[in-house]
Backbone of each chain as ProteinMPNN parsed JSONL, in Angstrom:
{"seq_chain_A": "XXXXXXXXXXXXXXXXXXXXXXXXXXXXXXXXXXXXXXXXXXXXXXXXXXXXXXXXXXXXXXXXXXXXXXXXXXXXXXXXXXXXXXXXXXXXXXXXXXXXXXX", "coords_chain_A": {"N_chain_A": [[-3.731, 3.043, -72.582], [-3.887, 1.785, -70.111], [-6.58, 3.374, -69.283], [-8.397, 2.45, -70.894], [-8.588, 0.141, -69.906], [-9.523, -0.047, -67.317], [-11.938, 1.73, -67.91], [-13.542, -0.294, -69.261], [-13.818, -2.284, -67.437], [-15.098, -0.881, -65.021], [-17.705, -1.096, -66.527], [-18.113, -3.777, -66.677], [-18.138, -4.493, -64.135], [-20.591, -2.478, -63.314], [-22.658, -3.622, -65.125], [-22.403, -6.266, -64.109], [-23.391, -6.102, -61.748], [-25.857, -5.199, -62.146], [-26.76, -7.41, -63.448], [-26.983, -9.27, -61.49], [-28.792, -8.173, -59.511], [-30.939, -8.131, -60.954], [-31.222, -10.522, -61.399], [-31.226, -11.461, -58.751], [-34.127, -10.318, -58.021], [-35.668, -11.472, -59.861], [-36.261, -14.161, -58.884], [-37.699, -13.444, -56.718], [-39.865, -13.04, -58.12], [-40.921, -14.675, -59.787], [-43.385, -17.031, -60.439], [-43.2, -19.806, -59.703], [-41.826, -22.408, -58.37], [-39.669, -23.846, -60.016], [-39.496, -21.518, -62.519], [-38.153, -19.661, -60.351], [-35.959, -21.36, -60.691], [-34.494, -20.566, -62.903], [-34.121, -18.33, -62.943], [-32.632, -17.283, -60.583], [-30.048, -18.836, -61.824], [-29.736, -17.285, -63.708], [-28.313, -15.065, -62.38], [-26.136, -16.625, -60.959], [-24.474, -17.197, -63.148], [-24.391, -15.132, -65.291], [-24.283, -12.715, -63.779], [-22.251, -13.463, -62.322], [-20.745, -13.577, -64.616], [-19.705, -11.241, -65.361], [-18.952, -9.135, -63.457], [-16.937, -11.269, -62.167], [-14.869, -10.381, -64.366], [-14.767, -7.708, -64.464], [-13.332, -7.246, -62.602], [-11.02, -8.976, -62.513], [-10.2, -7.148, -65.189], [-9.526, -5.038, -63.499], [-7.812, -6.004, -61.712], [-5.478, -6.707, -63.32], [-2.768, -8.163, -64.913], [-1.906, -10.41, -63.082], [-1.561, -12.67, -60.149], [-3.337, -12.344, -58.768], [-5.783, -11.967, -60.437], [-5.232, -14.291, -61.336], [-6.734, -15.898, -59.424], [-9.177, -14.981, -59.588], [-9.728, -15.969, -61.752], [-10.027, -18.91, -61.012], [-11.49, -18.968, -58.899], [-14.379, -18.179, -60.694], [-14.468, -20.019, -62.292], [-14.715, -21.834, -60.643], [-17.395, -21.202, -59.524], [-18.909, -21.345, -61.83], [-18.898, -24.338, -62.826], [-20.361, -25.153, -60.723], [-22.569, -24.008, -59.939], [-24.377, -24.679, -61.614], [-24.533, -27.028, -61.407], [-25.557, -27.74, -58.965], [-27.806, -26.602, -58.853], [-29.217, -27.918, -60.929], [-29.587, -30.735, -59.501], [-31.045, -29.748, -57.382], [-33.447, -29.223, -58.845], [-33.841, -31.912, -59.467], [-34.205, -33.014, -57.663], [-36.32, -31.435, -56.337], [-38.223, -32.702, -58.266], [-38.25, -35.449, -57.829], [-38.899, -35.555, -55.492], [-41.722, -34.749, -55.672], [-42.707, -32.296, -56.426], [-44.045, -31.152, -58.488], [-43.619, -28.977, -62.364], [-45.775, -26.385, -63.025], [-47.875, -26.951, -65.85], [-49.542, -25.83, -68.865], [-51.752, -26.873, -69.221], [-53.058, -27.524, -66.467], [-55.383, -26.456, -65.493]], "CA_chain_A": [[-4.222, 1.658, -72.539], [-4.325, 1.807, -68.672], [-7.664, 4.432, -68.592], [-9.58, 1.549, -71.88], [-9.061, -1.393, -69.109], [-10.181, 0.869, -66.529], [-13.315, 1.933, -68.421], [-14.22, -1.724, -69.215], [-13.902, -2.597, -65.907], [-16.185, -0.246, -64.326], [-18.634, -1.167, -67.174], [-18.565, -4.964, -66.796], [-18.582, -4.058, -62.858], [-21.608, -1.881, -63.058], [-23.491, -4.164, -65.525], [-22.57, -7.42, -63.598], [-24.304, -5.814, -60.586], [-26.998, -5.122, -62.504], [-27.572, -8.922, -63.735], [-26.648, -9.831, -60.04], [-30.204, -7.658, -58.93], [-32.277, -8.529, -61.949], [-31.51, -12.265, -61.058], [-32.067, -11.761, -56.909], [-36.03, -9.77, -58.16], [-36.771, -12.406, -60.667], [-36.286, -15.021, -58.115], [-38.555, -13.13, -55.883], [-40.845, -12.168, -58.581], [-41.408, -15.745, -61.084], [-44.508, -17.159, -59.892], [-42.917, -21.017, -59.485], [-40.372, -23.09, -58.318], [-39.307, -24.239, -61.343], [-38.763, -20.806, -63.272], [-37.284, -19.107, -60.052], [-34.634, -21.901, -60.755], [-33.944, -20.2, -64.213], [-34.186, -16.808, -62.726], [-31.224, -17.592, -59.937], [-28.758, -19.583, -62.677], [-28.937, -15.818, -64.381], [-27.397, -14.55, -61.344], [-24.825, -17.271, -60.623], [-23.664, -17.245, -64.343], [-24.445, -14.194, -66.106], [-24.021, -11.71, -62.587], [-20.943, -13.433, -61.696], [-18.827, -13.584, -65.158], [-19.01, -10.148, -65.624], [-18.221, -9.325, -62.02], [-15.341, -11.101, -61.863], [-14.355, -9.931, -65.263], [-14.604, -6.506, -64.13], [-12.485, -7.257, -61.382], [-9.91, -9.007, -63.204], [-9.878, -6.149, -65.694], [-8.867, -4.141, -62.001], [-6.437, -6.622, -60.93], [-4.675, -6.447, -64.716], [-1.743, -9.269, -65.266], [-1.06, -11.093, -61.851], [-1.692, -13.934, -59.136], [-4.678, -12.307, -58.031], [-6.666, -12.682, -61.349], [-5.407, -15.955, -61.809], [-7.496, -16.77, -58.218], [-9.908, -14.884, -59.529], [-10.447, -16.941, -62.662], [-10.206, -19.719, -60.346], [-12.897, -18.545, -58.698], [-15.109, -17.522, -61.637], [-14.522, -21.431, -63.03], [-15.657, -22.955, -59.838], [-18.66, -21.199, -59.662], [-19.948, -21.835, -63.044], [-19.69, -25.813, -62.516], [-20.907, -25.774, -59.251], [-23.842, -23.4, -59.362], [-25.278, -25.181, -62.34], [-24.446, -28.383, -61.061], [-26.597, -27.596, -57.646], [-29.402, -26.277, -59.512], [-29.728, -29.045, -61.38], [-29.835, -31.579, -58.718], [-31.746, -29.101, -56.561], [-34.39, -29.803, -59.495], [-33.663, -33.446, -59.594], [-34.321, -33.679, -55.784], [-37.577, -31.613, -56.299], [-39.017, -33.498, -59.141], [-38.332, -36.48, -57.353], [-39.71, -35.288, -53.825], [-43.081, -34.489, -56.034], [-43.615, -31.023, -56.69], [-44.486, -31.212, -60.674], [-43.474, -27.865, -62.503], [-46.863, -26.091, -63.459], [-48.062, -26.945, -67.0], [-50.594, -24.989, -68.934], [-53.177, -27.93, -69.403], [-53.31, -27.877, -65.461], [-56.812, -25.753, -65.207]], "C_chain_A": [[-4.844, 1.386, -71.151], [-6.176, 2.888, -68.764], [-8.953, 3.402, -69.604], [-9.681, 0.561, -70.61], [-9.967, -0.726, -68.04], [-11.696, 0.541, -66.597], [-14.001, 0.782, -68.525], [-14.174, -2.426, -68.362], [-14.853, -2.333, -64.863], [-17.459, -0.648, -65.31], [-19.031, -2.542, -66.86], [-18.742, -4.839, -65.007], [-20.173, -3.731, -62.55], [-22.714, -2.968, -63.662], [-23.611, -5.922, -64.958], [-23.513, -7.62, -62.011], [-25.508, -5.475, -60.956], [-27.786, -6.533, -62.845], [-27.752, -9.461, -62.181], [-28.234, -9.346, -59.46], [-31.225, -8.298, -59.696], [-32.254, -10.175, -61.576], [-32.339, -12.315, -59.504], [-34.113, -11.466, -57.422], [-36.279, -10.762, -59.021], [-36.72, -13.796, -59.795], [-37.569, -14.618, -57.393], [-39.977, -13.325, -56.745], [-41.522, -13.215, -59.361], [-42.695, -16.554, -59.699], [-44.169, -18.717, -59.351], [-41.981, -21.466, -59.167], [-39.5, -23.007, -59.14], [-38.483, -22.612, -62.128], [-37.92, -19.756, -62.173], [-35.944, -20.028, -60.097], [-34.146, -20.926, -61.916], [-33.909, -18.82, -63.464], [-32.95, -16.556, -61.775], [-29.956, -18.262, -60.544], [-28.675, -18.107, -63.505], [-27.965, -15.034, -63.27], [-26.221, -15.063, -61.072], [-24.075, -17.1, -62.017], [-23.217, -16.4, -64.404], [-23.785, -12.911, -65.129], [-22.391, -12.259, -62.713], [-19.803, -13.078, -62.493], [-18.525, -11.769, -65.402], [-18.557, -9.737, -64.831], [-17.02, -9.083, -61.95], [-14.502, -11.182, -63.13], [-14.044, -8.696, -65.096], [-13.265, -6.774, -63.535], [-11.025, -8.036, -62.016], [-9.5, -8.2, -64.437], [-8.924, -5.122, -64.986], [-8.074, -4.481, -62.336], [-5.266, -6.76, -61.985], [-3.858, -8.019, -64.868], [-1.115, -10.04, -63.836], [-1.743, -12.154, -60.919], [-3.282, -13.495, -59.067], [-6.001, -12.569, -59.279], [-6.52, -14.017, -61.521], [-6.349, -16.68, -61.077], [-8.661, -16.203, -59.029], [-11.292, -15.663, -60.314], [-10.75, -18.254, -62.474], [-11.711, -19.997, -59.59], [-14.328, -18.776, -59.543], [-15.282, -19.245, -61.94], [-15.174, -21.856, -61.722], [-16.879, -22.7, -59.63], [-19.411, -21.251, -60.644], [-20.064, -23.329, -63.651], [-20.504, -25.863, -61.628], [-22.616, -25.032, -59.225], [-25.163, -24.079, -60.39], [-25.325, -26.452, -62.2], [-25.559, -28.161, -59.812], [-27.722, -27.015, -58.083], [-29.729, -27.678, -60.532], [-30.179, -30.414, -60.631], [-30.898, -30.777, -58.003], [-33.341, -29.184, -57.76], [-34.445, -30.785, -59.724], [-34.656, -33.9, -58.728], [-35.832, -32.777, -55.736], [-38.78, -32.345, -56.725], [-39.28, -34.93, -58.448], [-38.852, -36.524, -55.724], [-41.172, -34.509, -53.845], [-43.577, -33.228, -56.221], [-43.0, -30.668, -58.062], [-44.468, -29.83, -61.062], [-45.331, -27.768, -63.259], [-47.267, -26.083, -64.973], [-49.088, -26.062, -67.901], [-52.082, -25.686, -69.033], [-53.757, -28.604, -67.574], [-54.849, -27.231, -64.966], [-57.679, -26.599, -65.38]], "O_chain_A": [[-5.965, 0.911, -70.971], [-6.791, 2.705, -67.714], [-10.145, 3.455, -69.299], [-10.805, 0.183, -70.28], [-11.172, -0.98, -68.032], [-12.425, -0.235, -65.98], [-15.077, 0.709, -67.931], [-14.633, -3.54, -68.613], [-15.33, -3.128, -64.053], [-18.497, -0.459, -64.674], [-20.243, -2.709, -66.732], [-19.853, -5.261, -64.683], [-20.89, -4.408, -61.813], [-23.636, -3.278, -62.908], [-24.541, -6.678, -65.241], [-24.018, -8.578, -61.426], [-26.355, -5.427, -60.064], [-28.974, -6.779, -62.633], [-28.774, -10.071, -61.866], [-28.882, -10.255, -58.941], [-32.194, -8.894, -59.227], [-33.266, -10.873, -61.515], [-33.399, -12.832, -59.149], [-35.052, -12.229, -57.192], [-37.475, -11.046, -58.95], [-37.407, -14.649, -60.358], [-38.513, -15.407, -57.438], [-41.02, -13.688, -56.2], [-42.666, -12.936, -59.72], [-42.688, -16.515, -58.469], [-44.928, -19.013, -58.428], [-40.973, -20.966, -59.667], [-38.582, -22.19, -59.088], [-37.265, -22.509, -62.278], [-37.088, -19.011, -62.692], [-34.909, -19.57, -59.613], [-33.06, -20.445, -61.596], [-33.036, -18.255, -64.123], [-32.203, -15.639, -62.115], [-28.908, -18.276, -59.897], [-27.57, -17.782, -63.941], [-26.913, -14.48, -63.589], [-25.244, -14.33, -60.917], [-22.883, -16.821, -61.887], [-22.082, -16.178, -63.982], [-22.906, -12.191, -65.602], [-21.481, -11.546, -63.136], [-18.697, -12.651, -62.161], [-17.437, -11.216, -65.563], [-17.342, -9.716, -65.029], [-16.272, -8.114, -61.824], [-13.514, -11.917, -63.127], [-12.953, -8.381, -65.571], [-12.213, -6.467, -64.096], [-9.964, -7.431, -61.858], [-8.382, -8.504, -64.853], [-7.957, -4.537, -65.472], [-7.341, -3.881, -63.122], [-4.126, -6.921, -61.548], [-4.591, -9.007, -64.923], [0.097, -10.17, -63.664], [-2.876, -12.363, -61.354], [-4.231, -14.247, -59.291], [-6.996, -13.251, -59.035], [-7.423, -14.807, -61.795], [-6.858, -17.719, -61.498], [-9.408, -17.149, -59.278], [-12.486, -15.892, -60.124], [-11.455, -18.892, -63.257], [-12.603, -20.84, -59.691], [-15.242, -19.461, -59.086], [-16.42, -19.676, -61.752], [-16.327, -22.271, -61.839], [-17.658, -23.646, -59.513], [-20.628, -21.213, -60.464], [-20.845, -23.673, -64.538], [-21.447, -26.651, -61.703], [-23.586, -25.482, -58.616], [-26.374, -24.063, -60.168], [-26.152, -27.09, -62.852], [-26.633, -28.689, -60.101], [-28.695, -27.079, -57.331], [-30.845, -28.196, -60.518], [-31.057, -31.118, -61.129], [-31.955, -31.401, -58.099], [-34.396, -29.192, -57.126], [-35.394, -30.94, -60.492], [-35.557, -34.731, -58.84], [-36.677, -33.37, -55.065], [-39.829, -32.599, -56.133], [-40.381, -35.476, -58.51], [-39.099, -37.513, -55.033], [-41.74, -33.933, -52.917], [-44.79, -33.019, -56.191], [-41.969, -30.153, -58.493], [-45.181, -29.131, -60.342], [-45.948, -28.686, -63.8], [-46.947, -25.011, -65.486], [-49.572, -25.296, -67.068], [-53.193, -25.163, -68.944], [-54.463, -29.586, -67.344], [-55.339, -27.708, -63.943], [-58.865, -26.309, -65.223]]}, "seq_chain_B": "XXXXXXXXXXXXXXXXXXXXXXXXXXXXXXXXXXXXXXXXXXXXXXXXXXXXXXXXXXXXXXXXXXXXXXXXXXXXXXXXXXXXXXXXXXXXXXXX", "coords_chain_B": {"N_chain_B": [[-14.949, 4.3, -56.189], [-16.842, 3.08, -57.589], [-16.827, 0.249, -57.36], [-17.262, 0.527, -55.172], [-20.341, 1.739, -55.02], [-20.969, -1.085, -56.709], [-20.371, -2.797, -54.626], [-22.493, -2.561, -52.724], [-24.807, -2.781, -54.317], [-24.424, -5.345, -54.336], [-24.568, -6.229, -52.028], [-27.456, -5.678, -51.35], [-28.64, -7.503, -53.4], [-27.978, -9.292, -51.82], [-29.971, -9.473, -49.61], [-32.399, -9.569, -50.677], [-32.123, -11.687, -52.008], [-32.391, -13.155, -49.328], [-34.579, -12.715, -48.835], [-36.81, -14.221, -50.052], [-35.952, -16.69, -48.993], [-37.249, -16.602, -46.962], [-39.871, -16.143, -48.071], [-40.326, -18.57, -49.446], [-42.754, -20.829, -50.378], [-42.16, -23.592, -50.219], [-39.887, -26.533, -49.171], [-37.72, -26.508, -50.978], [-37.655, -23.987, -52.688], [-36.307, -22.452, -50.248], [-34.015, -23.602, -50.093], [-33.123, -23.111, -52.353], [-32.703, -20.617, -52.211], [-31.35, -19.765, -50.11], [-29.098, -21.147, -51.624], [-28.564, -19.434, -53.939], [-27.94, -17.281, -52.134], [-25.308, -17.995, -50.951], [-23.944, -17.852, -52.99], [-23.811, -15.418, -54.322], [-22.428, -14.314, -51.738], [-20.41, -15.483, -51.993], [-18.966, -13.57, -54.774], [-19.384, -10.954, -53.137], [-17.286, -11.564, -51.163], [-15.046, -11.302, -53.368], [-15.331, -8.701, -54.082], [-15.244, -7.276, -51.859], [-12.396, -7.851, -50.907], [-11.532, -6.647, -52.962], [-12.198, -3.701, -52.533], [-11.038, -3.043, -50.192], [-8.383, -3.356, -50.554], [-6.812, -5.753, -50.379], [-5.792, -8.76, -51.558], [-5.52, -11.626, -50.637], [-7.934, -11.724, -49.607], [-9.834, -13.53, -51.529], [-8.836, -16.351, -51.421], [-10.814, -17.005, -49.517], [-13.439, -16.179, -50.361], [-12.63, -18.553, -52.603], [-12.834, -20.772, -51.182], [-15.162, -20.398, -50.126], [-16.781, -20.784, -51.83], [-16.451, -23.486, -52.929], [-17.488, -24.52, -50.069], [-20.266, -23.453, -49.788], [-21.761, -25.374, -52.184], [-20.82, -27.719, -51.489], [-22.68, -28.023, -49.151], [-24.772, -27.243, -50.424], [-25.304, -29.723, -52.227], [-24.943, -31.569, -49.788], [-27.582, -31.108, -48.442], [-29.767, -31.088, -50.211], [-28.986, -34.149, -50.919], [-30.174, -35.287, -48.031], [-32.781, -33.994, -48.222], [-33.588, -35.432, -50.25], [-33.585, -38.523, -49.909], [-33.998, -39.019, -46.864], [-31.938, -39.704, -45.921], [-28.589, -39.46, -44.474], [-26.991, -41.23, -45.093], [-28.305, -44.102, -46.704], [-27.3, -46.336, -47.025], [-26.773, -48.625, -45.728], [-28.938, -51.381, -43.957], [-30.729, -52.198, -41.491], [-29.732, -55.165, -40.671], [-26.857, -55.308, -41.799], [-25.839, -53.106, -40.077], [-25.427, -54.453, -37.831], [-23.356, -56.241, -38.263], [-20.821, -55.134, -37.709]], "CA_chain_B": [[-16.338, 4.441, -55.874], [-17.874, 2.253, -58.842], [-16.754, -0.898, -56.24], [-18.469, 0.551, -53.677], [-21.781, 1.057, -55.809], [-21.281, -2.402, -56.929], [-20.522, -3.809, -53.307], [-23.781, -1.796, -52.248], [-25.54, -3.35, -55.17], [-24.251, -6.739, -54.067], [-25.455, -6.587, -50.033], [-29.098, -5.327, -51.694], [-29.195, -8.105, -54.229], [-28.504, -10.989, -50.492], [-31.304, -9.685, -48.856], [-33.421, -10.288, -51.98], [-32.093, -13.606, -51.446], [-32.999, -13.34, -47.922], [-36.842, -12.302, -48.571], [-37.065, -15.463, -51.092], [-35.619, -17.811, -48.723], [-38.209, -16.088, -45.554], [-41.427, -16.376, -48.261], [-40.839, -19.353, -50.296], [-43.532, -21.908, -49.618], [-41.739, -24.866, -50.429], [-38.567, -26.301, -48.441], [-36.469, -26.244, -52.245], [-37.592, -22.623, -52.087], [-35.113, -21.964, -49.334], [-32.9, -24.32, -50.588], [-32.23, -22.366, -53.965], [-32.303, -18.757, -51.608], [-30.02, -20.257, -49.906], [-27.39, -21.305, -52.872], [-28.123, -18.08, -54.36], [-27.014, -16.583, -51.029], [-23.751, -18.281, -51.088], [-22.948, -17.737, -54.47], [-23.473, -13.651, -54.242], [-21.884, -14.178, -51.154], [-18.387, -15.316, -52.973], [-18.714, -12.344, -54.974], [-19.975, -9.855, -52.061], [-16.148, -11.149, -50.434], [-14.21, -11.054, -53.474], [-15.463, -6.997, -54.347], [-14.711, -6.19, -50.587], [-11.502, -7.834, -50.917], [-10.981, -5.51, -53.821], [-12.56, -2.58, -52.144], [-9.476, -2.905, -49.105], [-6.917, -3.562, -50.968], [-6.357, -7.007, -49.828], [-6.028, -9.607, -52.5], [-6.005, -12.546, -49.929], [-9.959, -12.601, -49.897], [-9.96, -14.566, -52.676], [-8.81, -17.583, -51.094], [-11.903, -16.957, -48.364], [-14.218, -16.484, -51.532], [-12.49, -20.04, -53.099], [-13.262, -21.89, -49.971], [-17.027, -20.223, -49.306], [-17.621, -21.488, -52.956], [-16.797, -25.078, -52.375], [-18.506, -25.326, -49.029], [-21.821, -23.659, -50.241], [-21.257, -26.36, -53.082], [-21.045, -29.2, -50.693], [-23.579, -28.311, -48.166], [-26.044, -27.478, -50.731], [-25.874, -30.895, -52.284], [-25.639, -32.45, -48.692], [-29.102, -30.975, -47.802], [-30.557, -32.015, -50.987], [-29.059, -35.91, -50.513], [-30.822, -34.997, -46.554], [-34.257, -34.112, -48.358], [-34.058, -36.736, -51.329], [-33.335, -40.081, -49.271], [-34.167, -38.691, -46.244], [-31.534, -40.003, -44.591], [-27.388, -38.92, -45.523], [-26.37, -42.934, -45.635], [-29.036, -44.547, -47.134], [-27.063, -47.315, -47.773], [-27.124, -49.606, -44.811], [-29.591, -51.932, -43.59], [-30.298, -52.866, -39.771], [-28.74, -56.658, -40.527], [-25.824, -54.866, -42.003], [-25.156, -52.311, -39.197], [-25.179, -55.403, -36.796], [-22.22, -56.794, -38.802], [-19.795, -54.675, -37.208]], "C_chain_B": [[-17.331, 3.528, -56.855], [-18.05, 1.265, -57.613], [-17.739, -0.5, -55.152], [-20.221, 0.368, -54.059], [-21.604, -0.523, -56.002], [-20.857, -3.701, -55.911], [-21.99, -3.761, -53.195], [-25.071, -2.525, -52.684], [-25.785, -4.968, -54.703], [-25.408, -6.539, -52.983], [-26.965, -6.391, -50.749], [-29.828, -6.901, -52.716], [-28.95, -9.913, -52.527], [-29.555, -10.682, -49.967], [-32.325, -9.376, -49.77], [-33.577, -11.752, -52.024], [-32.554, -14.212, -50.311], [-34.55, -13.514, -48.056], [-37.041, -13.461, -49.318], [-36.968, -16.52, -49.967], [-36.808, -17.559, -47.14], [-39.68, -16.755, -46.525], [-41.531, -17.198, -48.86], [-41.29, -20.581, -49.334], [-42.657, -22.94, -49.23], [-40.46, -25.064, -49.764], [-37.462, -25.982, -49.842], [-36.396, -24.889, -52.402], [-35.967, -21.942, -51.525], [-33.756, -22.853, -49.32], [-32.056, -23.625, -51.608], [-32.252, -21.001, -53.269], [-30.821, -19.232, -51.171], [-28.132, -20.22, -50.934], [-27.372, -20.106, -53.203], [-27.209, -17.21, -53.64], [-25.761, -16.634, -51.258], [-22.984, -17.662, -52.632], [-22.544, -15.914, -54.644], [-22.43, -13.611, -53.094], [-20.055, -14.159, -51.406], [-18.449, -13.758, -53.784], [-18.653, -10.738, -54.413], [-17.894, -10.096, -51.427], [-14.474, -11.092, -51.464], [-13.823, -9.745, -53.923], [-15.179, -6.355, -52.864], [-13.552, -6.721, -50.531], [-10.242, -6.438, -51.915], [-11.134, -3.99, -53.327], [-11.31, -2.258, -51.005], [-8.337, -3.035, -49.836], [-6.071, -4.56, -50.622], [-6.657, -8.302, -50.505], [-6.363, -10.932, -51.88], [-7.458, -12.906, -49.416], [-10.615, -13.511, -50.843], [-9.746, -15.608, -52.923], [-10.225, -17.624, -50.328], [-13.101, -17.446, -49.53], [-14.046, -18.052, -52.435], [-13.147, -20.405, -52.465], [-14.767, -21.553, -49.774], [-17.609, -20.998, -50.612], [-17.735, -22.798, -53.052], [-17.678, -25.242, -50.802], [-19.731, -25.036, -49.412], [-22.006, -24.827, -51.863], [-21.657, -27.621, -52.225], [-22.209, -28.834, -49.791], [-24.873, -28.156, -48.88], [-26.385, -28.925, -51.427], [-26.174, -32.256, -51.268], [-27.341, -32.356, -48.331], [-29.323, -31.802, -48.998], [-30.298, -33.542, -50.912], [-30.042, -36.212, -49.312], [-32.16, -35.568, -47.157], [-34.033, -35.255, -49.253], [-34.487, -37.663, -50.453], [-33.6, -39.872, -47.888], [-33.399, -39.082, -44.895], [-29.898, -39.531, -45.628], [-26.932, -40.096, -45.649], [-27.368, -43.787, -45.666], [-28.643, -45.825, -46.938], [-27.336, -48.723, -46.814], [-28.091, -50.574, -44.073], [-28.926, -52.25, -42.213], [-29.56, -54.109, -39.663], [-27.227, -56.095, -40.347], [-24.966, -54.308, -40.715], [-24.724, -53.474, -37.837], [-23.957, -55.937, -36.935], [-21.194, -56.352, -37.757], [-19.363, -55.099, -36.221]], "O_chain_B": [[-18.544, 3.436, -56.664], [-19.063, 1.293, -56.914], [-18.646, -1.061, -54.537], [-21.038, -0.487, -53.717], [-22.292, -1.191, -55.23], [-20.907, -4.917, -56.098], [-22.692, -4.725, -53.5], [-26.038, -2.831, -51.986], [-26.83, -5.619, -54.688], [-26.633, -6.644, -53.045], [-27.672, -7.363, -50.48], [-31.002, -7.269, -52.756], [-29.527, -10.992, -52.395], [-30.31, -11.629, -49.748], [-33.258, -8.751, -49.266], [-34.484, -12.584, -52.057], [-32.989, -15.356, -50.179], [-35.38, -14.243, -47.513], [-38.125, -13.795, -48.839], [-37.913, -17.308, -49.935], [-37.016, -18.513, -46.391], [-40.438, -17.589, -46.03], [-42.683, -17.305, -49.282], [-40.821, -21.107, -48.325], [-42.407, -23.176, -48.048], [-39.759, -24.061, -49.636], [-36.478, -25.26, -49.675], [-35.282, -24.373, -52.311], [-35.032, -21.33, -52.041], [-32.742, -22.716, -48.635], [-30.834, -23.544, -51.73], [-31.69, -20.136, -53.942], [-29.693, -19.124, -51.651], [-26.998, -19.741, -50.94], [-26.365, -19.452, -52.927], [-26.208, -16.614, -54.036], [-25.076, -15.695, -51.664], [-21.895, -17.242, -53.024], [-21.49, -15.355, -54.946], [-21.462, -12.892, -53.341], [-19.083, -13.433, -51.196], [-17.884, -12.824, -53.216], [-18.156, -9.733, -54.919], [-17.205, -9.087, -51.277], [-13.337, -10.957, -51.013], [-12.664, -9.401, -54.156], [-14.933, -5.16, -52.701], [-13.009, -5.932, -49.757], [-9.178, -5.833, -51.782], [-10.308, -3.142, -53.666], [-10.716, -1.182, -51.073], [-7.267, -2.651, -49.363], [-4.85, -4.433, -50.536], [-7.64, -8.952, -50.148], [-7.338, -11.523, -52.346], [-7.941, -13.954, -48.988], [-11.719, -14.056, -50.814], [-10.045, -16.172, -53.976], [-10.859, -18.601, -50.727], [-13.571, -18.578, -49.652], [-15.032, -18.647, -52.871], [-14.304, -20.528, -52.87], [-15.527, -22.393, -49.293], [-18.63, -21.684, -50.572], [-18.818, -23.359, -53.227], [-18.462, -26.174, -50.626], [-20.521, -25.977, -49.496], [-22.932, -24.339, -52.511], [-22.663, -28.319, -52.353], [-22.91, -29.845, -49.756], [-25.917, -28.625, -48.428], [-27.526, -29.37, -51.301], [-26.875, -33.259, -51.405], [-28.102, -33.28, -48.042], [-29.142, -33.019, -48.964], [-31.292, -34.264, -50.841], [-30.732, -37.227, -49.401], [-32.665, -36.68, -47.002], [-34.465, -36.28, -48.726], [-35.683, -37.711, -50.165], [-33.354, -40.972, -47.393], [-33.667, -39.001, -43.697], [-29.845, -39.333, -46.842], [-26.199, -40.11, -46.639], [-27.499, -44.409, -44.612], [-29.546, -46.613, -46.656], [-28.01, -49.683, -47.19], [-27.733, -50.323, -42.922], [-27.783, -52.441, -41.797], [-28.791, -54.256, -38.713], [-26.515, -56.226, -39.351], [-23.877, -54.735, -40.333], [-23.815, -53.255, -37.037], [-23.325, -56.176, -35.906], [-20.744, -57.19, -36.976], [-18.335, -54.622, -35.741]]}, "name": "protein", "num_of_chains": 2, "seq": "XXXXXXXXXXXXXXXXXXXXXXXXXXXXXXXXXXXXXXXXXXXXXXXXXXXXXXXXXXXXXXXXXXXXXXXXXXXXXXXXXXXXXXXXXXXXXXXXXXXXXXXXXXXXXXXXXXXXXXXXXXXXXXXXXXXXXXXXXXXXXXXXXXXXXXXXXXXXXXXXXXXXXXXXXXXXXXXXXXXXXXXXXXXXXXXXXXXXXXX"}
């Protein structure tokens, strides 16, 4: 049982570091404000739950997952809560997401 | 050794966050590098907590997640209203 948690550990590990990159390059890489917001909420979500799912897969039955799920919960109000205002506070400080009828 | 790849992975995916928050035009730009920063950053200290063998990083990681939390919606109150206590008028402040 110990070598299945293991294995799914290193898997949600490896593939949470993989959403964790694909979010940082599509930030770099989306051509607008606007959709590098959507391209950084894949990183805070999607990067982090597997992460620290991995990692509480590690840490198995004890205190330290419990922080970790502690953890894991505060950053999936908070990061979508600050992206949302952080588009509130642009929209409202005038820079209009790009439409296609703008040419 | 997975942890370590997927520390490794981490530090590569902040200074992605870094180059975003150096070339984006706009100040929200470096506002959202920024949060991103922080937020990999909680996970960057609770995989090196795991990588030592020292479960107590995971209070450090709590606490970095509420302050990048609060300071990124202080800036944005900063840029919105352009001031952090809007609320007062010069009559008012005379009150006191």
């Amino acid at each position: 049982m110990n070598i299945l948690a293991e294995l799914l550990a290193y898997a949600c590990l490896v593939s949470g570091a993989f959403f964790v990159i694909v979010g940082a390059i599509g930030v770099i890489r989306m051509p607008e404000f606007y959709t590098r917001l959507h391209a950084a909420s894949v990183t805070e979500t999607l990067g982090s739950i597997l992460v620290i799912a991995g990692l509480v897969l590690l840490a198995g039955f004890s205190l330290v997952s419990v922080k970790l799920l502690m953890v894991l919960l505060f950053i999936l109000f908070t990061s979508c809560t600050a992206v949302h205002a952080l588009a509130k506070a642009a929209i409202h400080g005038g820079l209009m997401p790009e439409t296609d009828d703008d040419d | 050794m997975i942890i370590t790849a997927t520390t490794i992975a981490i530090v590569i995916a902040m200074a992605i966050a870094l180059v975003r928050a150096y070339l984006g035009p706009t100040t929200y730009d470096r506002i959202l590098a920024v949060n991103l920063f922080g937020t990999i950053t909680v996970l960057f200290i609770s995989m090196f907590g795991f990588m030592t063998g020292r479960p107590d990083f995971l209070d450090i990681a709590l606490v970095y997640a509420l302050i990048n939390f609060i300071a990124t919606i202080a800036v944005l109150k900063f840029f919105e209203y352009g001031d952090l206590s809007p609320g007062r008028t010069p009559e008012q402040e005379r009150d006191i």
